[in-house]
BAFI-3210 file (N, C-alpha, C; in Angstrom, 3 decimals, decimal comma, padded with zeros to 6 digits):
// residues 194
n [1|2|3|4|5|6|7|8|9|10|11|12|13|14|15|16|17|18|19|20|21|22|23|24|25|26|27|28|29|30|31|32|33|34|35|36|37|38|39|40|41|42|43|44|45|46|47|48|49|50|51|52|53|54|55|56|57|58|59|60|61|62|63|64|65|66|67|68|69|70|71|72|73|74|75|76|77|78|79|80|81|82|83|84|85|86|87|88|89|90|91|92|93|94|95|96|97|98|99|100|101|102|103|104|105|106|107|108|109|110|111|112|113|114|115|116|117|118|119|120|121|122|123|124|125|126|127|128|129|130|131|132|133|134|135|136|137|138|139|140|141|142|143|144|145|146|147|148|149|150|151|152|153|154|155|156|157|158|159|160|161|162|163|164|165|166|167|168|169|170|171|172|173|174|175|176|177|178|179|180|181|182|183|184|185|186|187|188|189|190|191|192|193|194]
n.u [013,206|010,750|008,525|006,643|003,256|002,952|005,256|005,832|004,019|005,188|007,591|006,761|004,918|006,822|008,475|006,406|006,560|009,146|009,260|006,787|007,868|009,830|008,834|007,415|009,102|009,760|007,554|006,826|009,164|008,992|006,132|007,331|008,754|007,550|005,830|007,566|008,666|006,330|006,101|007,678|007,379|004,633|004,878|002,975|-000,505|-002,725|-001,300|-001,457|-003,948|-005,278|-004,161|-003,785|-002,186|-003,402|-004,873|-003,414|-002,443|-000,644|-000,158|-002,846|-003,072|-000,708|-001,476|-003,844|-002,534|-001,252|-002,473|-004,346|-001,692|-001,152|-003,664|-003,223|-001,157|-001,789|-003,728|-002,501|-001,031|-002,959|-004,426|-001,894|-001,565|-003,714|-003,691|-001,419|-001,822|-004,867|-005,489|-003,546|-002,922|-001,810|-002,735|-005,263|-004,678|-003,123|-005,528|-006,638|-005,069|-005,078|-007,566|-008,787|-011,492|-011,699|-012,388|-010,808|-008,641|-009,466|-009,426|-006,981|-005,797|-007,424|-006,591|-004,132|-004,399|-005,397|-003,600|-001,506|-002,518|-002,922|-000,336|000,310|-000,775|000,039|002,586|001,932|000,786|002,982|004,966|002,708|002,890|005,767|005,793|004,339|003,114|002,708|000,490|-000,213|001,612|000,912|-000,983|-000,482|000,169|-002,051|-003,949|-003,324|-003,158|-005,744|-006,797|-005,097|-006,672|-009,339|-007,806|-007,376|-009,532|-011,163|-008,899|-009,235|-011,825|-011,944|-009,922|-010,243|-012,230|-010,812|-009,233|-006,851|-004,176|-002,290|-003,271|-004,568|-005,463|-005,258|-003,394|-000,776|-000,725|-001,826|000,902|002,550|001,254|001,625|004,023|004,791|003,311|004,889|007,905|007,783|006,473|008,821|011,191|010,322|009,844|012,566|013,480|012,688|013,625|016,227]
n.v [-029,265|-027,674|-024,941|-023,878|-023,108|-021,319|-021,049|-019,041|-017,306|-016,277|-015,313|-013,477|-011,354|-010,448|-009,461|-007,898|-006,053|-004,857|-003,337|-001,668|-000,142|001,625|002,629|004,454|006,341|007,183|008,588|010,016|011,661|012,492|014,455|016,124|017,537|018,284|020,298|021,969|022,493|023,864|025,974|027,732|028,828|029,876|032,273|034,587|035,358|035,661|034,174|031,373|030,871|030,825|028,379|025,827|023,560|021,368|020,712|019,634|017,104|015,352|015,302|014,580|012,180|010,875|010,862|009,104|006,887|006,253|005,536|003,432|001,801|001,277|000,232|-002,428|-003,339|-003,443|-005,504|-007,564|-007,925|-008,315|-010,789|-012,878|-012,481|-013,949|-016,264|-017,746|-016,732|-017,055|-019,354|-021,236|-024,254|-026,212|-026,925|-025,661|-022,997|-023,707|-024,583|-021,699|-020,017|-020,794|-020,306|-018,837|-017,411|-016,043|-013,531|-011,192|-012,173|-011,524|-008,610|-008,228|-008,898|-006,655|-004,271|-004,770|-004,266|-001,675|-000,189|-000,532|000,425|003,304|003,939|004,187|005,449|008,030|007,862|008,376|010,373|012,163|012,048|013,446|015,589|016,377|015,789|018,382|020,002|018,134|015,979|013,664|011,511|010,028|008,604|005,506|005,035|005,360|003,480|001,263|001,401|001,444|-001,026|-002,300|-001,405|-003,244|-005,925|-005,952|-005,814|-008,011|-010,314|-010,016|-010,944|-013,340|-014,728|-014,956|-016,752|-019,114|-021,937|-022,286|-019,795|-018,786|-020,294|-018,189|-016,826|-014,278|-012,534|-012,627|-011,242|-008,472|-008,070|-007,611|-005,764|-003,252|-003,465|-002,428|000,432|001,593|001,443|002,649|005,315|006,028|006,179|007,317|009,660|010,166|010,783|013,232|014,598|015,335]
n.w [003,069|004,595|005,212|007,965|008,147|010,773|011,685|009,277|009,257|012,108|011,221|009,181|010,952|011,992|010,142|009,285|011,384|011,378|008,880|009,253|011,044|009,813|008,546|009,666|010,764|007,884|007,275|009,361|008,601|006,580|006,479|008,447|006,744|004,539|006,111|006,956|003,944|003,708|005,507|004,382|002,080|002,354|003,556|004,532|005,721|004,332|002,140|003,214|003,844|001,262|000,113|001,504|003,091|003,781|001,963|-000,018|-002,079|-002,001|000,757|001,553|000,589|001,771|004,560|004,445|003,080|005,610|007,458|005,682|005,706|008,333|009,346|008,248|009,508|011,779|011,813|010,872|013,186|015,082|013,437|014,397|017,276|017,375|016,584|018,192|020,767|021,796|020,520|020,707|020,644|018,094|015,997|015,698|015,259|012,733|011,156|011,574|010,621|007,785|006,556|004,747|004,460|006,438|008,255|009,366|007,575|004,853|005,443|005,860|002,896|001,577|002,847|002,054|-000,920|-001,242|-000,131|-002,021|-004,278|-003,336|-003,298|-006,044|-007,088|-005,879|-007,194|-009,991|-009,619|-009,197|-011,633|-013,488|-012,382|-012,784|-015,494|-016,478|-018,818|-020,770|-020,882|-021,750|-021,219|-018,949|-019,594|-020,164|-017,720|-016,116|-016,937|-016,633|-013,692|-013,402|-014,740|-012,259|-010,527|-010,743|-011,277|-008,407|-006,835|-007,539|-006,856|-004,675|-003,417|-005,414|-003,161|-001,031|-001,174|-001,780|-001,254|-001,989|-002,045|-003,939|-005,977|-007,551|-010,365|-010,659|-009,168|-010,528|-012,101|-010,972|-009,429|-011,802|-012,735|-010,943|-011,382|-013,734|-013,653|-011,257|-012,737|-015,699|-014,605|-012,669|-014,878|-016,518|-015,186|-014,535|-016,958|-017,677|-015,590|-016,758]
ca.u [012,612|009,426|007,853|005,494|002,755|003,057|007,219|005,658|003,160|005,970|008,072|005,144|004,864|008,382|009,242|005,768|006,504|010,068|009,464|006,204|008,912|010,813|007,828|006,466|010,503|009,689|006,493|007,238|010,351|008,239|005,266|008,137|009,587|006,480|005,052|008,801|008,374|004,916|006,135|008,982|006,541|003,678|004,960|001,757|-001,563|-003,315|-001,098|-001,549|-005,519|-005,779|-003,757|-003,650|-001,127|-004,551|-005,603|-002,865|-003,145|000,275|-000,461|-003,878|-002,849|000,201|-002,518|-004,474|-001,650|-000,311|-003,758|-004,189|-000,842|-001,102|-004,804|-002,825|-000,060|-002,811|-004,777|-001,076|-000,692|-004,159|-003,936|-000,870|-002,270|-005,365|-002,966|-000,146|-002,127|-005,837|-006,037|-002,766|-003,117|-001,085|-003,910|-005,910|-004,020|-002,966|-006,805|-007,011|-004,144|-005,144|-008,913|-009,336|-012,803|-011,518|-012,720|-009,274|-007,627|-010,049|-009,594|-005,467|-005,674|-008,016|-005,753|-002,691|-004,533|-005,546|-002,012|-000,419|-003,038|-002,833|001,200|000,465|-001,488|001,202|003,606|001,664|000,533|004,446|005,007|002,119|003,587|006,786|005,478|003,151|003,153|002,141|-000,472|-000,608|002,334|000,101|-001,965|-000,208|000,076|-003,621|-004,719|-002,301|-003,947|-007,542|-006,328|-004,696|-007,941|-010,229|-007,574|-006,908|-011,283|-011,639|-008,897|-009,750|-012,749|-011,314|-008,574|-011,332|-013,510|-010,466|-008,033|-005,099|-003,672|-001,566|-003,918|-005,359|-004,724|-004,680|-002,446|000,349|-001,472|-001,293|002,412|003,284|000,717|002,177|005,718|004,498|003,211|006,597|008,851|007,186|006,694|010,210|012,262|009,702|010,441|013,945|014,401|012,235|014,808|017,989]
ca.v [-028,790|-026,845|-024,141|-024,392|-022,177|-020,901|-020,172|-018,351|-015,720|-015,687|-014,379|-012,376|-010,833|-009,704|-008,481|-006,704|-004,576|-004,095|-002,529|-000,730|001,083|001,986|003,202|005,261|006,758|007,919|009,065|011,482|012,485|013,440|014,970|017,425|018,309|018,966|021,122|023,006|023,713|024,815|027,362|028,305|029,274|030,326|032,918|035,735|035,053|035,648|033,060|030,361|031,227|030,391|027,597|025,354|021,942|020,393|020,232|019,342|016,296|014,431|015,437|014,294|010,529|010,523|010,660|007,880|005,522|005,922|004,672|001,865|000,595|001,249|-000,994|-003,450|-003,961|-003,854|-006,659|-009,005|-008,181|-009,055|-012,564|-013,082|-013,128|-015,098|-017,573|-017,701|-016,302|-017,242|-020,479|-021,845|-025,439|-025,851|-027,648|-025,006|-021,858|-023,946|-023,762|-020,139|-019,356|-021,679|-019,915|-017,612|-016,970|-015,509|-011,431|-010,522|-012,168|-010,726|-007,176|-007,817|-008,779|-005,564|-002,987|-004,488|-003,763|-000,287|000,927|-000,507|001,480|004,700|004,465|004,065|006,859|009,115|008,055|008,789|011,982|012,678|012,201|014,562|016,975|016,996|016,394|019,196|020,428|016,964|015,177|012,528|010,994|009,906|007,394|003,935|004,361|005,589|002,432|000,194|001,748|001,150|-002,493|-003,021|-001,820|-004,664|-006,555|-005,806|-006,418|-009,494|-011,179|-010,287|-011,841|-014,745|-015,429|-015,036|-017,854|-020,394|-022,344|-021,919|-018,546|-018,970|-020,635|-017,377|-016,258|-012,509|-012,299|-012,073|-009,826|-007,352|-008,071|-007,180|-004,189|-002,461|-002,761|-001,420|001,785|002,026|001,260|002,994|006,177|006,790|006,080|008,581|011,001|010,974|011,165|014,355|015,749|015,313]
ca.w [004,307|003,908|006,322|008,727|008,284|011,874|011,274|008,316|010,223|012,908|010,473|008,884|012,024|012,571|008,892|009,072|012,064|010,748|007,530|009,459|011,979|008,884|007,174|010,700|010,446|006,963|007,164|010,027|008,588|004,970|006,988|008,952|005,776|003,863|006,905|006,354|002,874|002,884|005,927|004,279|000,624|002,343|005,013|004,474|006,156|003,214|000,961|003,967|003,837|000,442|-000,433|002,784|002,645|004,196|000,937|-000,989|-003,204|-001,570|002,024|001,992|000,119|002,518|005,391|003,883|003,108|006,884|008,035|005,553|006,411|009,820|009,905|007,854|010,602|013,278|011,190|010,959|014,642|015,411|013,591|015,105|018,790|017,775|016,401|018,624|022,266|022,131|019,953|021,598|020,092|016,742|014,696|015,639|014,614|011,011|010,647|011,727|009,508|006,711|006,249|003,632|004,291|007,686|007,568|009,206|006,076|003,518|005,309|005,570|001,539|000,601|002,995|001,376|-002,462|-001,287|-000,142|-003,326|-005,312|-003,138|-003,706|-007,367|-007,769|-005,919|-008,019|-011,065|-009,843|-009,540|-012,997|-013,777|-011,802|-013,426|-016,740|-016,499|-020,478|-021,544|-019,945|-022,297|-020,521|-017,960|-020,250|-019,776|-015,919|-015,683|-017,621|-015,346|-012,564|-013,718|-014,387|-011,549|-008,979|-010,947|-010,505|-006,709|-006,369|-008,212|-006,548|-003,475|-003,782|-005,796|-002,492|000,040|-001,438|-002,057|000,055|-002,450|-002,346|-005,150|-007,681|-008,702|-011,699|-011,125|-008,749|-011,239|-013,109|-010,248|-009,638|-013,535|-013,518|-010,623|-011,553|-015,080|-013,260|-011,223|-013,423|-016,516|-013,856|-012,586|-015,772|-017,345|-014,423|-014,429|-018,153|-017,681|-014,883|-016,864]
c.u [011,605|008,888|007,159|004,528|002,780|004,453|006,995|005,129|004,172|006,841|007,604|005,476|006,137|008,879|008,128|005,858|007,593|010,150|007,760|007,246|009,451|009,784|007,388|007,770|010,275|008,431|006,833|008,011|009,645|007,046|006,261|008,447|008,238|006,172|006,242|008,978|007,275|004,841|007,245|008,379|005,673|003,493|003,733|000,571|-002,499|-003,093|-001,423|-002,993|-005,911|-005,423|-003,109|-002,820|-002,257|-004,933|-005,045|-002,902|-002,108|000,336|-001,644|-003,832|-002,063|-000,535|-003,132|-003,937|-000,813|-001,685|-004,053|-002,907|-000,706|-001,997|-004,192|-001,778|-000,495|-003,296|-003,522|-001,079|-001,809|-004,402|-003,004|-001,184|-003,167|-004,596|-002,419|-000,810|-003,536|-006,139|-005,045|-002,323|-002,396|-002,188|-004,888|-005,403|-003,330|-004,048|-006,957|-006,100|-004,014|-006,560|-008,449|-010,290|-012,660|-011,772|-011,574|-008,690|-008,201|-009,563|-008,011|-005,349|-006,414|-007,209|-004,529|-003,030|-004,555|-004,394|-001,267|-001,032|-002,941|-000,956|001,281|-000,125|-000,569|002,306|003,023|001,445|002,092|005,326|003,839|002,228|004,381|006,765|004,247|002,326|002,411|001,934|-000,434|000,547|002,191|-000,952|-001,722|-000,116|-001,170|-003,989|-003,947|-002,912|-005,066|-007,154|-006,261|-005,529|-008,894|-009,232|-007,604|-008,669|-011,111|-010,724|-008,845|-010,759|-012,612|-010,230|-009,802|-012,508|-012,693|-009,451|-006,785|-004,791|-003,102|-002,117|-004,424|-004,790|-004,255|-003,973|-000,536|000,176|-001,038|-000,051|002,723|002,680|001,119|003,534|005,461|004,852|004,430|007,990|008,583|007,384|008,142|011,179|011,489|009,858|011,768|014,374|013,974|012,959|016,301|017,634]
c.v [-027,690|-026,050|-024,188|-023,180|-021,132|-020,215|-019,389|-017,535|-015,479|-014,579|-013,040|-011,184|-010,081|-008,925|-007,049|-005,542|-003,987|-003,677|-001,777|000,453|001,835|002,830|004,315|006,169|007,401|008,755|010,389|012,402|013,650|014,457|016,190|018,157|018,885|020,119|022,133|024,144|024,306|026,342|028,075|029,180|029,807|031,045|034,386|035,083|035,076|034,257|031,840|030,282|030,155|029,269|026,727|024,194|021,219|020,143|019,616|017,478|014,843|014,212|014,074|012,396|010,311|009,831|009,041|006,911|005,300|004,995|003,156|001,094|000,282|000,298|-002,198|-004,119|-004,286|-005,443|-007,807|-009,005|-009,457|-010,701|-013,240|-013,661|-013,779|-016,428|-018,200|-017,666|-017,136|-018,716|-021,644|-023,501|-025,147|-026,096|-026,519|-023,356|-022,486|-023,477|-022,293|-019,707|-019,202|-021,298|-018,923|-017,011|-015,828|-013,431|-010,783|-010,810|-011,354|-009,162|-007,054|-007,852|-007,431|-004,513|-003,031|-004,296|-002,386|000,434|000,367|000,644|003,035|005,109|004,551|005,278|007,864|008,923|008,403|010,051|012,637|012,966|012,853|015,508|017,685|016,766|017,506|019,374|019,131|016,281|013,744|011,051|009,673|008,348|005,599|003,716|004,425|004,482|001,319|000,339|001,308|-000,183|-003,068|-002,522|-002,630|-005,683|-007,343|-006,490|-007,871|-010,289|-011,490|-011,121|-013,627|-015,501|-015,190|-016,530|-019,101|-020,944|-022,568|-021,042|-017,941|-019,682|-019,147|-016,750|-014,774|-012,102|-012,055|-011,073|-008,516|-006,897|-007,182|-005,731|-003,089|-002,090|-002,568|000,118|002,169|002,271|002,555|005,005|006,436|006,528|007,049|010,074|011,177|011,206|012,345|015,510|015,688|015,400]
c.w [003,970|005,118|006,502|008,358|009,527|011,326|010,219|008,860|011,241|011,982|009,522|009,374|012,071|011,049|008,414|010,095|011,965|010,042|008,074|010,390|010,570|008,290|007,884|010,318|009,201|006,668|008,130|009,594|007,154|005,588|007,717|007,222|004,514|004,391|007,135|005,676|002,696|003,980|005,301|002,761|001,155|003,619|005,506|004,802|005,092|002,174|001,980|004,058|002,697|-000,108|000,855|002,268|002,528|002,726|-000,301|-001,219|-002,215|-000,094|002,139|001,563|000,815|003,836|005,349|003,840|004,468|007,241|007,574|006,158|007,610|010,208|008,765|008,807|011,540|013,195|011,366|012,365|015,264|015,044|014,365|016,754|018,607|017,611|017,346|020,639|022,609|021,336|020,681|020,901|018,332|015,943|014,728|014,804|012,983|011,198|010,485|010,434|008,175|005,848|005,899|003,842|005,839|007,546|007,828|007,889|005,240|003,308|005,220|003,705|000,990|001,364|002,406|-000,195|-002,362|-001,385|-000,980|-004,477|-004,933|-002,830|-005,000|-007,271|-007,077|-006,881|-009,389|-010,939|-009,859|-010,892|-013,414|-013,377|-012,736|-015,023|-017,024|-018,094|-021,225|-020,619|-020,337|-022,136|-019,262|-018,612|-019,537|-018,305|-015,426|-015,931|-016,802|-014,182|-012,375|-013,454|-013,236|-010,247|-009,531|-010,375|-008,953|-006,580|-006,721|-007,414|-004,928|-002,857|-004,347|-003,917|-001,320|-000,236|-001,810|-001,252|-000,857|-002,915|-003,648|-006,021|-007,992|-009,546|-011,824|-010,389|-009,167|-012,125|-012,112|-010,044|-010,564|-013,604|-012,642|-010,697|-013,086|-014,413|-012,575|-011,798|-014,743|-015,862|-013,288|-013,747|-016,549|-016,532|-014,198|-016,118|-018,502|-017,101|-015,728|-018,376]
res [x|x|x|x|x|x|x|x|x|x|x|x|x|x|x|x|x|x|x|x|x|x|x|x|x|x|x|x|x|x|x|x|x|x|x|x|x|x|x|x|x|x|x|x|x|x|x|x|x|x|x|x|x|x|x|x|x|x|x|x|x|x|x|x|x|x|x|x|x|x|x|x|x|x|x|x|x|x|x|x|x|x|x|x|x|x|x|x|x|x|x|x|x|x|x|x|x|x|x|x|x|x|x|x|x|x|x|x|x|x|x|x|x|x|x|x|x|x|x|x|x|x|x|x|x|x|x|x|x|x|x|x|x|x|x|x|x|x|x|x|x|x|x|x|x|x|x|x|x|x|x|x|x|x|x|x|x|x|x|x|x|x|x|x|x|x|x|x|x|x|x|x|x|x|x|x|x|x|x|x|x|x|x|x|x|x|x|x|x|x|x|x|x|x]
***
C-alpha cells in the first residue's frame, strides 16, 4: 500500500504545525530565560548600556531562526490551502503538489536549508564558547558548515529543476554533513564539561 501524495501533505501539514507549536513553546520559554539572565548579570545602567543582549550573537540567530521557521510553516500552510481549498480537484492538487518548479516549493526547500544552517552555526558557536582556549576545535564543524551551505544551494537548485526529489545526489550529502556538525559538536562539548 503506498501513499497518496495528498495523505502525504495532509500529514505534512499536521506534523509541521505540531513540532512548530513545540518549537513556538521553546522559543518563548529560551527568549524569557535569556532576558532573565541578562537582568539578573547586567543590573547597572552603565553595564546594560554597554553590552546590550540585542546584540548578542545567540539572541540575534535565535530571532532569525524563529522567522525562518515561522515563513517555513506559513509556506506548508500556504500549499496546503492551495492544494486542499482553492484547487479542490485531486488531479489538480497531485500536479500542484507534484511541481518542483513551483516558487512556494523552491522557497519551502531554501527556508528549510537556511534554518538547518542557522541551527548549525549555533551549535558550533556553542562549542566555541565552551572551548574558548582552543579555537582549533572549531575546524571540522566550520568545514561541514561551508560544505553543507553549497550543498544546501546547489540542491536547491538541483530539486527545483527536477520532478524526482530523491534522485539528487546531494541530498544525502547534506543529511551526513549536518549530523557530522551535531554529532561531532555535542560529544566535543560534553567531553569538555566533564
Amino acid at each position: 500500500m503506498s501513499l497518496s501524495l495528498i495523505a502525504a501533505n495532509l500529514a505534512t501539514l499536521a506534523l509541521a504545525t505540531l513540532f512548530y507549536g513545540i518549537y513556538l513553546v521553546l522559543f518563548f520559554i529560551s527568549i524569557y530565560l535569556l532576558l532573565q539572565r541578562y537582568n539578573a548579570t547586567h543590573t547597572s545602567h552603565k553595564s546594560r548600556k554597554n553590552n546590550s543582549m540585542f546584540r548578542s550573537i545567540v539572541f540575534i540567530s535565535a530571532i532569525c531562526l524563529f522567522i525562518v521557521v515561522t515563513a517555513h510553516w506559513a509556506t506548508v500552510v500556504y500549499r496546503a490551502f492551495v492544494a486542499f481549498v482553492v484547487l479542490r480537484n485531486e488531479t489538480d492538487s497531485d500536479i500542484f503538489l507534484n511541481d518542483h518548479n513551483q516558487i512556494t516549493e523552491t522557497m519551502q526547500n531554501t527556508l528549510l536549508g537556511v534554518a538547518i544552517l542557522i541551527g548549525d552555526s549555533l551549535i558550533i558557536h556553542r562549542l566555541w564558547v565552551v572551548w574558548t582556549p582552543n579555537k582549533l576545535v572549531i575546524v571540522v564543524p566550520a568545514v561541514s558548515l561551508l560544505a553543507l551551505s553549497v550543498c544546501t544551494f546547489v540542491s536547491t537548485k538541483i530539486t527545483s529543476q527536477s520532478s524526482d526529489v530523491f534522485g539528487n545526489p546531494l541530498l544525502k550529502s547534506s543529511v551526513l554533513l549536518t549530523l557530522i556538525t551535531n554529532v561531532y559538536c555535542t560529544g566535543k562539548s560534553s567531553s569538555s564539561l566533564s
